[in-house]
C-alpha positions as CSV (number, residue, x, y, z in Angstrom):
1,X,0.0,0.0,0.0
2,X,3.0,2.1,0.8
3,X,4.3,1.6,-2.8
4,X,1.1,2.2,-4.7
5,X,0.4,5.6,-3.0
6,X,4.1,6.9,-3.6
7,X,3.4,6.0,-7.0
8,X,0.6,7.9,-7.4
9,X,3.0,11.5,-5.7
10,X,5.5,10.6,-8.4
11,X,3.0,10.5,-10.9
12,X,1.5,14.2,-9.9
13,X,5.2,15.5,-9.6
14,X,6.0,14.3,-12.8
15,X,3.2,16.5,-14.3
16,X,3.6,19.3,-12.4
17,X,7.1,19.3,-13.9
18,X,6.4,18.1,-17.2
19,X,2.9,20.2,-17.7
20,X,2.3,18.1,-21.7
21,X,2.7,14.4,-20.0
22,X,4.4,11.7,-22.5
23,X,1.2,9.8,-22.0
24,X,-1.9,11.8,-23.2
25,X,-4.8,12.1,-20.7
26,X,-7.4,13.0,-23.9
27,X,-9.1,10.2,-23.8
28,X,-8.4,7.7,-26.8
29,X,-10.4,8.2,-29.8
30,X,-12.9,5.8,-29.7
31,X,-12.4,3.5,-33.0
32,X,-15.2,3.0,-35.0
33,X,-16.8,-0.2,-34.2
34,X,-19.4,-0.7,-36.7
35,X,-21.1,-3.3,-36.3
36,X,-21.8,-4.5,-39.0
37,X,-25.7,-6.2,-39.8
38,X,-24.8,-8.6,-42.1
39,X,-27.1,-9.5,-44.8
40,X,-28.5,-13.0,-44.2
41,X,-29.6,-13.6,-47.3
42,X,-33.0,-16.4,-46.6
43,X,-32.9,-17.7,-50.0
44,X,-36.0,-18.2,-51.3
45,X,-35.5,-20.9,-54.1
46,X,-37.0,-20.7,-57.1
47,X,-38.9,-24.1,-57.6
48,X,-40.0,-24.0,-60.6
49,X,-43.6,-25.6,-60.6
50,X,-43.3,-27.0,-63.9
51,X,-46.8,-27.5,-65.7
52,X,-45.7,-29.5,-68.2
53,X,-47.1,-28.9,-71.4
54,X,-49.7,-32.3,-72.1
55,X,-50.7,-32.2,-75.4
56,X,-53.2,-33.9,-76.0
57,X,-53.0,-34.7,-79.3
58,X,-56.6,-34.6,-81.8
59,X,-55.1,-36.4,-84.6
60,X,-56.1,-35.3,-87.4
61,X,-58.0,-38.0,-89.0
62,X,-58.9,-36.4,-92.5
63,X,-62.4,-37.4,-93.5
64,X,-61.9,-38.1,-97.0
65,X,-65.3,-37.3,-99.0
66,X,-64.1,-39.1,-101.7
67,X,-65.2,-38.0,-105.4
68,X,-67.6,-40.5,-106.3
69,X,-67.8,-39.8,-110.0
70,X,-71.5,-40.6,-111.2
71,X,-71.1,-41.4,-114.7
72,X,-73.4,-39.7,-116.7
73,X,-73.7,-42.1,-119.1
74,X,-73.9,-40.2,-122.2
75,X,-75.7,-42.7,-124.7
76,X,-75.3,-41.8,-128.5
């Protein structure tokens, strides 16, 4: 206890001496801390639903109206 509070009478005597101490008493700039948020991306993933394209097919069944020639018989 002795010690510590003889420290503390140097300590003043040195500034009194020394009025710009070697060790600033400004307190240190705070540093700039930012905190950063960081971007938590919640990926929303695109599931493509895929409605796949059912054709359903009409074929196309081509109703031949076929030329029935009636002969005109032409008698002479």
């Amino acid at each position: 206890m002795l010690f510590l509070g003889l420290g503390v009478r140097i300590q003043e005597i040195i500034l009194l001496i020394f009025p710009t101490p070697h060790f600033p008493t400004s307190p240190l700039p705070t540093p700039h801390t930012s905190h950063p948020t960081p971007h938590t991306l919640h990926p929303t993933p695109h599931t493509s639903h895929p409605t796949p394209h059912t054709l359903h097919p009409t074929p196309h069944t081509p109703h031949p109206t076929p030329h029935t020639l009636h002969p005109t018989c032409v008698l002479g």
